[in-house]
C-alpha positions in Angstrom: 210.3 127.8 136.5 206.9 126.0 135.6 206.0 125.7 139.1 207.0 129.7 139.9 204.4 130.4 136.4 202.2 127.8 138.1 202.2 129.5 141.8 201.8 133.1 139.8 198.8 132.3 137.8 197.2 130.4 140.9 197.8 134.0 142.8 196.2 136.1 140.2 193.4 133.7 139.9 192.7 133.7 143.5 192.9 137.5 143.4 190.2 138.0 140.5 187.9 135.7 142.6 188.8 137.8 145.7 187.5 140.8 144.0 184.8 139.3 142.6 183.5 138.0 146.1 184.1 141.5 147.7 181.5 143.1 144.3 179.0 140.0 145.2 179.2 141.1 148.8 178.2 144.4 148.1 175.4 143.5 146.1 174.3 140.4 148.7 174.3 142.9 151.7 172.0 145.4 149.8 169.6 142.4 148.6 169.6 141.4 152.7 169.1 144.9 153.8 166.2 145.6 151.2 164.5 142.4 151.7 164.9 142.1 155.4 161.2 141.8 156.0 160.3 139.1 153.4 163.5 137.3 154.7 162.1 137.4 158.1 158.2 136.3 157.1 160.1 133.5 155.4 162.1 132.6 158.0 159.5 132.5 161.1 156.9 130.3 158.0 159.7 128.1 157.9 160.6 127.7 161.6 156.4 127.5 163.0 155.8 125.1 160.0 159.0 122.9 161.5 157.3 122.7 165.4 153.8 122.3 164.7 152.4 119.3 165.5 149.1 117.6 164.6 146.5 116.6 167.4 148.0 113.7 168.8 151.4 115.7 169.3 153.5 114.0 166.7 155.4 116.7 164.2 153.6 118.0 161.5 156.4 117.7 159.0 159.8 115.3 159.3 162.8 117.6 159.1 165.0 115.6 156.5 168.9 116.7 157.0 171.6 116.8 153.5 174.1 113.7 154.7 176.3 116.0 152.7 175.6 119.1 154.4 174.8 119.0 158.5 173.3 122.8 157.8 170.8 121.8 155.3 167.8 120.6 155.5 164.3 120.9 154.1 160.3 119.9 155.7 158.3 117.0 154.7 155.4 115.6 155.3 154.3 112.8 152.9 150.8 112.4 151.5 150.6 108.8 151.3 151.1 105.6 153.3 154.9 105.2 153.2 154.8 101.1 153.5 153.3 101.1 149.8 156.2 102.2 148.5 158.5 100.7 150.6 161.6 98.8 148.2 161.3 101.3 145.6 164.0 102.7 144.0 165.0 106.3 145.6 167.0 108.7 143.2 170.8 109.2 143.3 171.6 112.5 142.5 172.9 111.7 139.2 169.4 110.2 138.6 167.3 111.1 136.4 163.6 111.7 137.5 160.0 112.3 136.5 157.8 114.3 138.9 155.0 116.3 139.1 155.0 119.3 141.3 152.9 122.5 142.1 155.5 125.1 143.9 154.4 128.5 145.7 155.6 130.8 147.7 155.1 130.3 151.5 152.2 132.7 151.4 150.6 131.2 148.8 152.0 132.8 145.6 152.1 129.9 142.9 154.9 130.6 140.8 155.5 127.3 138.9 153.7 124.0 138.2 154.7 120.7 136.4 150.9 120.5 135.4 151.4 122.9 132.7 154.1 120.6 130.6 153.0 118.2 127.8 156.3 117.1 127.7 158.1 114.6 127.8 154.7 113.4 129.1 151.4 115.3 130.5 152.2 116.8 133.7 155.8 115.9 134.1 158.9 117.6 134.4 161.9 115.4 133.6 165.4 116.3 134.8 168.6 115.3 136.1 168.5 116.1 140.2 171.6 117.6 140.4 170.6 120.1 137.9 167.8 121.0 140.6 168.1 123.1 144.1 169.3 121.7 146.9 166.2 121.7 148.2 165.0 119.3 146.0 168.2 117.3 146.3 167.5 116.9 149.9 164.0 115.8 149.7 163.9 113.8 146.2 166.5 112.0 147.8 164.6 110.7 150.9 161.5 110.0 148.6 160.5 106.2 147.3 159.2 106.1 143.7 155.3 106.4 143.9 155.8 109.1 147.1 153.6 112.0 147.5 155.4 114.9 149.7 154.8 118.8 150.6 158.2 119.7 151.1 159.1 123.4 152.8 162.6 124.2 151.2 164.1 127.3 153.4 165.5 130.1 151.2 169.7 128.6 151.8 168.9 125.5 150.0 166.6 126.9 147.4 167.5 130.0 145.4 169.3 132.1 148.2 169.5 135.8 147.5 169.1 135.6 143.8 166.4 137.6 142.6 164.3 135.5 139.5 161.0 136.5 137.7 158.8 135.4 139.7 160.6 134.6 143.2 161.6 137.2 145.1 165.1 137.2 147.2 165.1 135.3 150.2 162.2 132.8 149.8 161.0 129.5 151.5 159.4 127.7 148.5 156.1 125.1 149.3 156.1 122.5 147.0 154.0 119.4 146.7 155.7 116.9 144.5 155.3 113.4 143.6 158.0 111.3 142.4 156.6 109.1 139.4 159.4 107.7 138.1 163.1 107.7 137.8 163.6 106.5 133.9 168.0 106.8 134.7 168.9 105.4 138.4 172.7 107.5 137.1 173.5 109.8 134.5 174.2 108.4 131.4 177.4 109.3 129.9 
């Protein structure tokens, strides 16, 4: 009898989420229909920013893929000379880190900057990685302590289709982050 109440509730669980998914559906396909151009200026940023290469023919940015996830994957190119931070501690993603960041929109469009915070110290923005995009999961976790990156985050491992405040449906975010510190190689429980 407990597993019969068990398979039942497991249905109608199953069912709620099924109904759920179709309302989310609805509401993704309009956001993809009425944000079909930005997604497609996002999307061709993002795809000439991963082939260009610099002078001498090498790429302009490394294209760093999730071991997790084959499908993801975000652009860097790093800002300083890699060997200087070589045996450095690189975060887990139960680490806590320190950065300090500038992110825009591919076009341009600042929308948030670690160089506003006082706290916990000037100019950096302290947080578990997990708690962060993908995006930044991807990328922190390729970077050395002490590395300076501008990372290209297409819209599937950054905010997707939600619609925030100040970035729009859709979007590949620009960010140029440095990782200072990571005061908690795990979460502490």
């Amino acid at each position: 009898m407990k597993k019969l109440l068990l398979y039942i509730g497991s249905f109608m669980a199953l069912m709620s989420l099924a109904s759920v998914s179709v309302s989310c559906n609805d509401d993704n396909k309009n956001t993809w229909d009425d944000y079909e151009k930005w997604r497609n200026a996002n999307t061709s940023y993002y795809d000439e920013q991963k082939y260009s290469f610099d002078e001498n023919g090498n790429p302009e940015y490394l294209t760093v893929v999730a071991p997790w996830n084959p499908g993801a994957e975000v652009l860097i190119k790093y800002l300083n000379d890699r060997s200087k931070t070589e045996g450095n501690l690189t975060p887990l993603l139960t680490s806590t880190v320190d950065v300090k960041y500038r992110g825009s929109l591919y076009n341009g469009v600042a929308f948030d900057s670690s160089y506003l915070r006082t706290s916990p110290a000037d100019s950096i923005f302290r947080t578990v990685l997990s708690a962060t995009i993908e995006g930044w999961w991807i990328a922190l976790t390729d970077m050395r302590v002490g590395d300076s990156a501008r990372v290209i985050i297409p819209y599937n491992v950054g905010y997707g289709s939600s619609i925030t405040a100040s970035i729009p449906p859709f979007s590949t975010l620009v960010f140029d982050v440095k990782l200072v510190d990571i005061p908690y190689y795990e979460i502490r429980n």
